[in-house]
C-alpha positions as CSV (number, residue, x, y, z in Angstrom):
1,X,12.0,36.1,84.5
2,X,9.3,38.3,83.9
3,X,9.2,40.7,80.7
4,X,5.9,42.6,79.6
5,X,7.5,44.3,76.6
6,X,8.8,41.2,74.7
7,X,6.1,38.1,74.9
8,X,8.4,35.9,73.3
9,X,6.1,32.8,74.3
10,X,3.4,34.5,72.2
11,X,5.5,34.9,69.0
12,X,6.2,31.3,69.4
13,X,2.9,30.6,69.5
14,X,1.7,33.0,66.7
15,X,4.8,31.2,64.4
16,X,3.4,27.6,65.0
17,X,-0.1,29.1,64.4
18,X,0.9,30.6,61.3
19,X,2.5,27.6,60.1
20,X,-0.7,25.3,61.1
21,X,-2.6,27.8,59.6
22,X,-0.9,27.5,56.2
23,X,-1.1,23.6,56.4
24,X,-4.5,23.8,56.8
25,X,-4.8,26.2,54.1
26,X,-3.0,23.4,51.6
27,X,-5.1,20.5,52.7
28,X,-8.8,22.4,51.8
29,X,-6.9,23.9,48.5
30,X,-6.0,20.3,47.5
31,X,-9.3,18.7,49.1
32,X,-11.3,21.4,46.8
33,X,-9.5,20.9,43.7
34,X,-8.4,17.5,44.1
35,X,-4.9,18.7,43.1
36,X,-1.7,18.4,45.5
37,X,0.0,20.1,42.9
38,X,-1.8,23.7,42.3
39,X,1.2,25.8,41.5
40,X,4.8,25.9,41.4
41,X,6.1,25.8,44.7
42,X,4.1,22.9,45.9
43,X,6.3,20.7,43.7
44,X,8.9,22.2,41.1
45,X,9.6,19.1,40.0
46,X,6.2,17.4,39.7
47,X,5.1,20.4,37.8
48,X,7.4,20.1,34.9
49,X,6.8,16.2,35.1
50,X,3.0,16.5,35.0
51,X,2.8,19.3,32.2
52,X,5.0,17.4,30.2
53,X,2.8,14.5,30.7
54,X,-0.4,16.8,29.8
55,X,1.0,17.8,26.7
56,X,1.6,14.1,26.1
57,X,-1.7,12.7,26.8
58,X,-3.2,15.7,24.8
59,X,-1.1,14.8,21.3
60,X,-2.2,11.2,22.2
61,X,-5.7,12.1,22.3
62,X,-5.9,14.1,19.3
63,X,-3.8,11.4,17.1
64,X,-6.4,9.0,18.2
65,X,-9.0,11.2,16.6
66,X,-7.1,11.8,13.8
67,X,-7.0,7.8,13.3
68,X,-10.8,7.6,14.0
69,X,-11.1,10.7,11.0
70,X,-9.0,8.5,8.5
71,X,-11.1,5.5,9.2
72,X,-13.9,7.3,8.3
73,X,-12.5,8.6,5.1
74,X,-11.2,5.2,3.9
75,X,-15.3,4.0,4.6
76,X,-16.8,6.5,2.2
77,X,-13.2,5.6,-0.6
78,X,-14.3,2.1,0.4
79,X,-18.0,2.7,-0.4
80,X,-17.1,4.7,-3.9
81,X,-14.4,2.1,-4.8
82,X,-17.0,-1.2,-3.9
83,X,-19.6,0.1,-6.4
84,X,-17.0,0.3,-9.2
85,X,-16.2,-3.1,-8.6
86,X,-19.7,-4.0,-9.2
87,X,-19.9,-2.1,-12.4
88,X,-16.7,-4.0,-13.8
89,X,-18.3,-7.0,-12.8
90,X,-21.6,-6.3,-15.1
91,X,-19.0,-5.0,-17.8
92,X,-17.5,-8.5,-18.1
93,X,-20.4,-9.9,-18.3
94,X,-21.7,-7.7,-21.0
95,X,-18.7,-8.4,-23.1
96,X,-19.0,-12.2,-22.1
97,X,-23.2,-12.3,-23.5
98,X,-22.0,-10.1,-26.2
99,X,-19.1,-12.5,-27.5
100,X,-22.0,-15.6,-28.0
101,X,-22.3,-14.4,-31.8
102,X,-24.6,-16.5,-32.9
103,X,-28.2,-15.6,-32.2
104,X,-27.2,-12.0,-31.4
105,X,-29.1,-9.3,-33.4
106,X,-27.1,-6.4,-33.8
107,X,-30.0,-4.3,-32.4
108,X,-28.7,-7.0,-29.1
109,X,-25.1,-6.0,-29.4
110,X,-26.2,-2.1,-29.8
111,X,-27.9,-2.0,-26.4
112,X,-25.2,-4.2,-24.8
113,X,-22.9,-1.2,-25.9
114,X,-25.5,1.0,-24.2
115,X,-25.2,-0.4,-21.5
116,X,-21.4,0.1,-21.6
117,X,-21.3,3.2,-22.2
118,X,-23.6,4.1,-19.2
119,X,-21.2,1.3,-16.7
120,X,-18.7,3.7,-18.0
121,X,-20.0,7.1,-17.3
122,X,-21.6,5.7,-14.1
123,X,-17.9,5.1,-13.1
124,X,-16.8,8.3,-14.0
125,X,-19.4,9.9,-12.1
126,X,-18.7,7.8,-8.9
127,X,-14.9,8.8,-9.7
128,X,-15.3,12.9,-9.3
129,X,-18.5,12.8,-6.7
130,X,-16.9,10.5,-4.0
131,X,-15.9,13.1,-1.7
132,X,-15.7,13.7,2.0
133,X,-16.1,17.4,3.2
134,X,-15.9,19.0,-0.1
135,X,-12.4,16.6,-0.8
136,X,-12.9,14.3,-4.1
137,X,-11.3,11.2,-2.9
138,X,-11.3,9.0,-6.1
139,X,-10.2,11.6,-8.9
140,X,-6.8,11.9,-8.3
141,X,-7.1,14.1,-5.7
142,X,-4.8,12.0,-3.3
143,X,-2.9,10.7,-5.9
144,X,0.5,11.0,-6.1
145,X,2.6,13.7,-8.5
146,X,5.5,12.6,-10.5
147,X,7.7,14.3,-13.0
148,X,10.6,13.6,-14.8
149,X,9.4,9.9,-16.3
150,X,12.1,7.8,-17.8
151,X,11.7,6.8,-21.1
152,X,12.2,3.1,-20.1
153,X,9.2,3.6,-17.8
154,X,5.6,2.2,-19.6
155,X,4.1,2.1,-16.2
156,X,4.4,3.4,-12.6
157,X,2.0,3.2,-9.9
158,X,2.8,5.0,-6.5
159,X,0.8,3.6,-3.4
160,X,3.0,5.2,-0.6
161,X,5.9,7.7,-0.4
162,X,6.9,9.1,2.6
163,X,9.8,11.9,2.4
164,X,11.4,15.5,2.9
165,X,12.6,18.0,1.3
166,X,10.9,19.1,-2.5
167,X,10.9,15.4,-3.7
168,X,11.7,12.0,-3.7
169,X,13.8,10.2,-7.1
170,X,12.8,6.8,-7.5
171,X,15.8,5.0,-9.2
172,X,16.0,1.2,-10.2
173,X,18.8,-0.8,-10.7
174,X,19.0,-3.6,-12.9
175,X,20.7,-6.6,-11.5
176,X,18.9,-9.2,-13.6
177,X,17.2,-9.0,-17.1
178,X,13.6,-10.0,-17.6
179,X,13.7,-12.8,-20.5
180,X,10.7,-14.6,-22.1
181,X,10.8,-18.4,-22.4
182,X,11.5,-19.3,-26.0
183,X,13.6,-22.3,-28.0
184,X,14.2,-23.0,-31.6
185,X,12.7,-25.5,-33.8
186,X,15.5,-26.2,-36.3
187,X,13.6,-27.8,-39.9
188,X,16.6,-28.1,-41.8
189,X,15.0,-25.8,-44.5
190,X,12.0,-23.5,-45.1
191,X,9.9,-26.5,-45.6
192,X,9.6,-29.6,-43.7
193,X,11.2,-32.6,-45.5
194,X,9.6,-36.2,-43.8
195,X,9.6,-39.4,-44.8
196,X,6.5,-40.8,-47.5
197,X,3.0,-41.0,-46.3
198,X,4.2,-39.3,-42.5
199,X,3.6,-36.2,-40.4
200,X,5.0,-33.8,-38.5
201,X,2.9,-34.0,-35.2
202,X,3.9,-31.6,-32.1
203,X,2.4,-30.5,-29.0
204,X,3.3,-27.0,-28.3
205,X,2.0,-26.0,-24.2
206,X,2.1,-22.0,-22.6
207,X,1.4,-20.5,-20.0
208,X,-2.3,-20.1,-21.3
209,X,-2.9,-24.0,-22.4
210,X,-1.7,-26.5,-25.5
211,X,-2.6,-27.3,-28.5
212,X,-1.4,-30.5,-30.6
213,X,-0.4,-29.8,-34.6
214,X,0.0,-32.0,-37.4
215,X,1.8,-31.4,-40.5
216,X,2.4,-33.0,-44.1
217,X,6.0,-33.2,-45.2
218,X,6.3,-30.0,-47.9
219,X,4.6,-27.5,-45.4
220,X,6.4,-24.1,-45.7
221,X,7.8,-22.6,-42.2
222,X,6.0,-20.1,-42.7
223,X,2.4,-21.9,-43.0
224,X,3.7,-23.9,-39.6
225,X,4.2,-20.5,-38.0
226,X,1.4,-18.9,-38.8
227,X,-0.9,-22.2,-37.6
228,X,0.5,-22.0,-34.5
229,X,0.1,-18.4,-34.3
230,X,-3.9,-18.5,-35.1
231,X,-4.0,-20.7,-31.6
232,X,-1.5,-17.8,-29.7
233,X,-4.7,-16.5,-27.6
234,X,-4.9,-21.1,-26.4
235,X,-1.6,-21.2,-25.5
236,X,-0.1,-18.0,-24.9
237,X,3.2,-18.9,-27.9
238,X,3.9,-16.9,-31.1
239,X,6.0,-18.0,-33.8
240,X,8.2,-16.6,-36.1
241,X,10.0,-18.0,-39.1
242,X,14.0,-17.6,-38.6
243,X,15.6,-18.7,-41.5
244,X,15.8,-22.7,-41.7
245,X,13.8,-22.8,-38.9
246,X,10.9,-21.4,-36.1
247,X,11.6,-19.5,-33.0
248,X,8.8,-19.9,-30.7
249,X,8.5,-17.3,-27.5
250,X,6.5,-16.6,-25.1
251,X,3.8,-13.6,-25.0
252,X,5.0,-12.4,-21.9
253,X,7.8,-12.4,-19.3
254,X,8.4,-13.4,-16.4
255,X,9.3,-16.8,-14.6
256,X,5.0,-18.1,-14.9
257,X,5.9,-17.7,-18.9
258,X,6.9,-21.0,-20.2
259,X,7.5,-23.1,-24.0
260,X,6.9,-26.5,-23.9
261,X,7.2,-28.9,-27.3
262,X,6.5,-32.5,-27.1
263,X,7.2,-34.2,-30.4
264,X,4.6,-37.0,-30.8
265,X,5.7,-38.0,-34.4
266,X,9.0,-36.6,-36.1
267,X,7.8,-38.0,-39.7
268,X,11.5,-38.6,-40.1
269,X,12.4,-35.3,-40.2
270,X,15.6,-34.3,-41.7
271,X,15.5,-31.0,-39.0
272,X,18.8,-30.5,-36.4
273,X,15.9,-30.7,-33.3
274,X,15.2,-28.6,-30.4
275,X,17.4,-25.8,-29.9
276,X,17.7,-23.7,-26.7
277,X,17.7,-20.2,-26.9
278,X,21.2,-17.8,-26.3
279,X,21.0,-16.7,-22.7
280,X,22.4,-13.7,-23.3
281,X,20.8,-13.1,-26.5
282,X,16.9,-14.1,-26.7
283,X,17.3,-13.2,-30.5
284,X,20.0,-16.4,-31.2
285,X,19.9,-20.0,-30.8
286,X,22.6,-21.7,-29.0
287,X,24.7,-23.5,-31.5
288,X,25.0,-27.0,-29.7
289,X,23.1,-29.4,-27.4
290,X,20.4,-29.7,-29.5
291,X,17.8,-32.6,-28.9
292,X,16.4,-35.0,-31.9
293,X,13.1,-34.3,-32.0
294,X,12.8,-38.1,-32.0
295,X,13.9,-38.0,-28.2
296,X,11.9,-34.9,-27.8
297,X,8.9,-37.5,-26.9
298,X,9.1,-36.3,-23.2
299,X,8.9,-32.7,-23.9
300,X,11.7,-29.9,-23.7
301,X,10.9,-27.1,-22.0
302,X,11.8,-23.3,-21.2
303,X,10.6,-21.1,-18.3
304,X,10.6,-17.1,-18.7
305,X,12.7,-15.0,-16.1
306,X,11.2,-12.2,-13.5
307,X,13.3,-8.9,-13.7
308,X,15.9,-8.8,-11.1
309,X,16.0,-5.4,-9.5
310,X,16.5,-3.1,-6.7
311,X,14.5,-0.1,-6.0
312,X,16.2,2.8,-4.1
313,X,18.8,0.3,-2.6
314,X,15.9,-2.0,-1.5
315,X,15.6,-5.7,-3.4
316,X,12.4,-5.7,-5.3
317,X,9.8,-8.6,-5.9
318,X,9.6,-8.7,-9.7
319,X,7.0,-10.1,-12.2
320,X,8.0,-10.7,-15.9
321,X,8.8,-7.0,-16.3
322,X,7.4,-5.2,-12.9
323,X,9.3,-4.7,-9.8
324,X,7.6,-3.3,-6.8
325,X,9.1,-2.4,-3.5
326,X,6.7,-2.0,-0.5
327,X,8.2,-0.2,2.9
328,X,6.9,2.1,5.3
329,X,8.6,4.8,3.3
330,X,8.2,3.7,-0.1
331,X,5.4,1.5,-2.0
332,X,5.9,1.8,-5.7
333,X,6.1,-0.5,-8.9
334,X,8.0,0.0,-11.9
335,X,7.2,-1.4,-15.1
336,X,10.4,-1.3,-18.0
337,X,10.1,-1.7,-21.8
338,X,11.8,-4.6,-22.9
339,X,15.0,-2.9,-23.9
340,X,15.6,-1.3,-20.5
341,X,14.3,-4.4,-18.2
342,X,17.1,-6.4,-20.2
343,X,20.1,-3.7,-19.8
344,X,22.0,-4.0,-16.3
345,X,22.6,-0.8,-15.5
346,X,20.7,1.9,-13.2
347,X,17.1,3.6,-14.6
348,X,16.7,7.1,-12.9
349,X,12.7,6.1,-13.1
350,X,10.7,9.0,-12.0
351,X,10.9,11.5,-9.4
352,X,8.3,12.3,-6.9
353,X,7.5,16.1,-6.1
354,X,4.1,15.4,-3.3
355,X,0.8,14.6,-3.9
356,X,-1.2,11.5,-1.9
357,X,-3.2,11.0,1.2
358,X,-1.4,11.7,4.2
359,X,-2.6,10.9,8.0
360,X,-1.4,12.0,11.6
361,X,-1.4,8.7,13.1
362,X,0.9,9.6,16.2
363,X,1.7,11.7,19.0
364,X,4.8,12.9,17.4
365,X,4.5,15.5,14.6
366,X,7.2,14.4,12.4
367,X,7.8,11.7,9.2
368,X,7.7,8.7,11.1
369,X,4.4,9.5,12.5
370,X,2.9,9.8,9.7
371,X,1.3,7.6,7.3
372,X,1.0,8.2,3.7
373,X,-0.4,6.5,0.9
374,X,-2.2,7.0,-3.0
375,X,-5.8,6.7,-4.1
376,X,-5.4,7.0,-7.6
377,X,-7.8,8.6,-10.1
378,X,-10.9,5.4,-11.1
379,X,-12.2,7.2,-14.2
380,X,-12.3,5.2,-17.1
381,X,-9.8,6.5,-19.0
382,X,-7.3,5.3,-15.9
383,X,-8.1,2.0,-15.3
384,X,-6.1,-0.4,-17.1
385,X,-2.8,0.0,-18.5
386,X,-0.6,0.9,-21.5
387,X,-0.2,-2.5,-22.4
388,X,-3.4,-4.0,-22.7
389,X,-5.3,-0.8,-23.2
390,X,-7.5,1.4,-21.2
391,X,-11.2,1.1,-19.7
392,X,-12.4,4.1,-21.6
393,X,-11.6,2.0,-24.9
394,X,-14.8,-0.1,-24.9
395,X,-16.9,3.4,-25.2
396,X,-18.5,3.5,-28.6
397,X,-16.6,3.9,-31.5
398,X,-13.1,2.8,-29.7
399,X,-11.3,-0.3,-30.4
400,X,-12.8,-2.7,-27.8
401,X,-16.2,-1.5,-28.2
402,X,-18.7,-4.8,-27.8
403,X,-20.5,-4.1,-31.5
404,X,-17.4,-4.6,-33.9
405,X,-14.3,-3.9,-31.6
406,X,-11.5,-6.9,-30.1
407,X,-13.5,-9.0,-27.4
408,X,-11.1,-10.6,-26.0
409,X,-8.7,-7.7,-25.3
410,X,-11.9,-5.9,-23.7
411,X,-11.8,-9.1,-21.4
412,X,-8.4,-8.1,-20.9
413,X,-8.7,-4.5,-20.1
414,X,-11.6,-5.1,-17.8
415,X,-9.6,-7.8,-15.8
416,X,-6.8,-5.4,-15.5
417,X,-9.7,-2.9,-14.3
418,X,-10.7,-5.2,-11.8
419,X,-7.2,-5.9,-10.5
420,X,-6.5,-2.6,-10.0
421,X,-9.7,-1.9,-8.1
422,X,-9.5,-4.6,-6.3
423,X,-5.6,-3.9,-5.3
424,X,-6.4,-0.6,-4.1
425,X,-9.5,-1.7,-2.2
426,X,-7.5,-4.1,-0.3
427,X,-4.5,-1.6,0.6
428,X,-7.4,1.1,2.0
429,X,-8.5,-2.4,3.9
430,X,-4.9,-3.1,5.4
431,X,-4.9,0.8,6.3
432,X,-8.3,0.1,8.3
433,X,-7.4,-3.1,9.7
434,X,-4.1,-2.7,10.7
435,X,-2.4,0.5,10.8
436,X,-5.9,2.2,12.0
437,X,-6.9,-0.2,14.2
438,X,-3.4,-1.3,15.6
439,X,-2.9,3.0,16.0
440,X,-5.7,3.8,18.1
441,X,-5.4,0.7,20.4
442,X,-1.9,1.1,20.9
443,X,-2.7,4.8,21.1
444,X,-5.6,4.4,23.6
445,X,-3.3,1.8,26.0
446,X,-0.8,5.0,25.8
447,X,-2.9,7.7,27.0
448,X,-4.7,5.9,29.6
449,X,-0.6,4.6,31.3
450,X,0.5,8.6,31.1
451,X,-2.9,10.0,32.4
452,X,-2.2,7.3,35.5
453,X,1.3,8.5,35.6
454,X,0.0,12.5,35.4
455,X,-2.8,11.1,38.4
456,X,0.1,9.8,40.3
457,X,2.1,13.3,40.4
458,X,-0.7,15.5,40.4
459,X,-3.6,14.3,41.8
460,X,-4.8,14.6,45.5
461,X,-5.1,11.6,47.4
462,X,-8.0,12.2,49.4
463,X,-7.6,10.1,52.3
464,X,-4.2,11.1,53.2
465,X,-5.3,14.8,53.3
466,X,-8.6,14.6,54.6
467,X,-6.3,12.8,57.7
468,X,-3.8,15.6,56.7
469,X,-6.7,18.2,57.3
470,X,-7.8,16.8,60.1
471,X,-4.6,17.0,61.9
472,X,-4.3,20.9,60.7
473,X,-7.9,21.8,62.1
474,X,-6.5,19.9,65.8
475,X,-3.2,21.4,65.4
476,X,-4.6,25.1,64.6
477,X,-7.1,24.8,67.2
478,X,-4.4,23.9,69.8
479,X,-2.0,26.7,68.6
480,X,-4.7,28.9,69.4
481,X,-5.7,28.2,72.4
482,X,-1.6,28.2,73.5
483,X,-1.5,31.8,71.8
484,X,-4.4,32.9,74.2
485,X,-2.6,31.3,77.4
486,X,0.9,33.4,76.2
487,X,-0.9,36.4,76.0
488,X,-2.5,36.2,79.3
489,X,0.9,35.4,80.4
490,X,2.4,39.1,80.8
491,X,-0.5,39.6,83.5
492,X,1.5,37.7,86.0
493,X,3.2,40.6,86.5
494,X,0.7,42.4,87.8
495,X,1.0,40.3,91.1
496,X,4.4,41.6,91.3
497,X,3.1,45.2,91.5
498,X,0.5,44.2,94.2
């Protein structure tokens, strides 16, 4: 058959040019942007994949550098925070030179107090000119807020708090109360009746050391008690007179608290013995079970108790009368008075409203992502505690100055300084070690398995098109030379024609 107004060999040919045309057209697009996926209708599917895995690898890169930012923040806290130490270190060793009495002008002890008082403004100075972009880092800038205190609260310290909402109430539960060690020496009057020409001789051991006493038969209670009391900073045991006889406690709480009397000589002594306290009343002896202090030659001994406690419904690790909790949400210690941390009953401690240092350590914008923690204020008048005092008291004039002030609570203070300093350096050290370092290799591993995944979808592989492309250019060149021959085709008909 022979039809010059329909060539439908040509349109055939012109189709299968047209669609070698267009897959040559996709093989130099991917080959020039080394895509295979360039717009939607290459790959529905792969698009959505690969976008989502963009936006992924793009959170994962910018929580890397969020981590690398916080690093560098902890460095300069860490640089602030390791030349207070060094300061607290030269303050105890001011108070130690200035304690040697003897010898020391008071011209000596003057410019020793100098000295303190410049360690102390030095550290106040470091405390409100640490600062990274403008932010103060070590003035309680990052620190946390809290509000509604407790009364039964003499200390709190908030290292981490993660939460949502307005704020987070902090609420302990007493399951166990905090007791001091403590026993009862019963005399049998309010002096000590031995026998002729004998004496009353004792060891008494505390947590801090011992001591060994000796007494003559006639010595009132109260001159016993208040011997043993002069040697309370040796062995870390008060006394106190209790009618017929001397109750003898421990400074502190806590299970590392501990009485100990060993009797080396009773004298004869018309005295009951060694009395354990009440266990439910640290106030009272227990009525029975004494022992003689003739068989007290071994010692008799009583160890404080640690507060038992939960914290938020979390069991807490307790010290005489601190219990700290330390989770990813929550880091905090509680401190109680004595009259709370021995009632069993629940302590609405504190609530907090914000505050602290908080980091973007993950893809993920949301409260698990995130790490949070305090930097509390290390100006002078913070470090330490209400218990043993406060840094700022060794300033002139205040009651642990080094001239004319308490020594060996300034001892006290500072160590408590140091502690604190020295806690809080090594929590910005964990942060760096192992929740920085663990986040941006963990991190880095994740955004280098989703960009391979994104390459695997996305990507061109160049050796498959350039083949593809070369099979195109062949098949295009063919179609071509086919459309040429089915136009030409029609002329046949000429022939028919003559």
């Amino acid at each position: 058959m022979s039809r010059i107004n329909t060539n439908v060999t040509s349109l055939i040919a012109q189709r299968v040019l047209g669609l070698n045309q267009g897959g040559l057209t996709r093989s130099l697009e991917r080959l020039s942007t080394g895509l295979k996926i360039n717009r939607g209708k290459d790959d529905p599917a792969g698009l959505i994949a690969s976008e989502n895995l963009r936006s992924e690898i793009k959170s994962i890169n910018t929580a890397i550098s969020n981590s690398e930012r916080a690093d560098q923040v902890v460095n300069i806290t860490e640089g602030g925070l390791q030349e207070v130490s060094g300061l607290l270190t030269e303050l105890q060793g001011l108070v130690t030179a200035t304690a040697s009495k003897a010898g020391l002008s008071e011209a000596e002890k003057e410019a020793n107090q100098l000295q303190v008082d410049s360690i102390l403004q030095t550290i106040d100075r470091i405390a409100s000119s640490t600062s990274f972009q403008g932010i103060k880092l070590l003035n309680g800038n990052f620190d946390f807020n809290v509000e509604s205190v407790a009364a039964g609260v003499t200390d709190y310290r908030v290292n981490g708090a993660k939460f949502s909402g307005d704020s987070l109430a902090v609420d302990v539960v007493v399951t166990a109360s905090a007791q001091q060690a403590g026993m009862f020496l019963s005399m049998g009057g309010t002096a000590i009746d031995l026998n002729a020409n004998s004496s009353f001789t004792f060891e008494i051991a505390g947590a801090q050391g011992s001591r060994e006493l000796s007494f003559q038969s006639g010595t009132t209670l109260t001159s016993i008690a208040a011997a043993i009391n002069t040697f309370t900073d040796v062995t870390g045991v008060t006394a106190a007179v209790s009618g017929t006889g001397i109750k003898l406690s421990s400074e502190d709480f806590g299970s590392k608290e501990f009485v100990s009397v060993k009797v080396v000589d009773d004298g004869g002594s018309a005295g009951s013995g060694i009395y354990q306290l009440n266990a439910n009343n640290f106030n009272a002896s227990q009525t029975t079970g004494a022992t003689a202090f003739s068989a007290a030659t071994n010692g008799v001994r009583d160890d404080g108790v640690d507060l038992g406690a939960t914290i938020n419904g979390i069991a807490a690790t307790s010290k005489g009368k601190t219990a700290r909790i330390n989770t990813d949400f929550l880091d905090v210690s509680v401190t109680l008075n004595t009259s709370t941390s021995q009632s069993l009953a629940s302590v609405n401690a504190f609530d907090i409203t914000g505050g602290g240092a908080e980091f973007q350590l993950a893809a993920k914008v949301d409260i698990a992502g995130k790490v949070s923690m305090g930097i509390g204020d290390v100006a002078a008048r913070k470090l330490g505690n209400s218990t043993v005092g406060f840094l700022s008291d060794l300033s002139s004039g205040n009651d642990f100055n080094v001239v004319d002030g308490d020594l060996n609570d300034a001892q006290k203070v500072i160590a408590e300084s140091i502690e604190q300093v020295s806690s809080l350096r090594g929590r910005l050290g964990a942060f760096q070690k192992n929740t920085v370092g663990a986040t941006i290799r963990s991190l880095g591993i994740a955004s280098e398995n989703s960009s391979a995944a994104e390459s695997v979808i996305r990507d061109a592989d160049f050796a498959a098109e350039t083949a593809q492309l070369t099979r195109s250019q062949i098949l295009v060149s063919a179609s071509t030379n086919v459309l040429a021959l089915a136009n030409t085709q029609p002329q046949t008909v000429l022939q028919l024609l003559g």
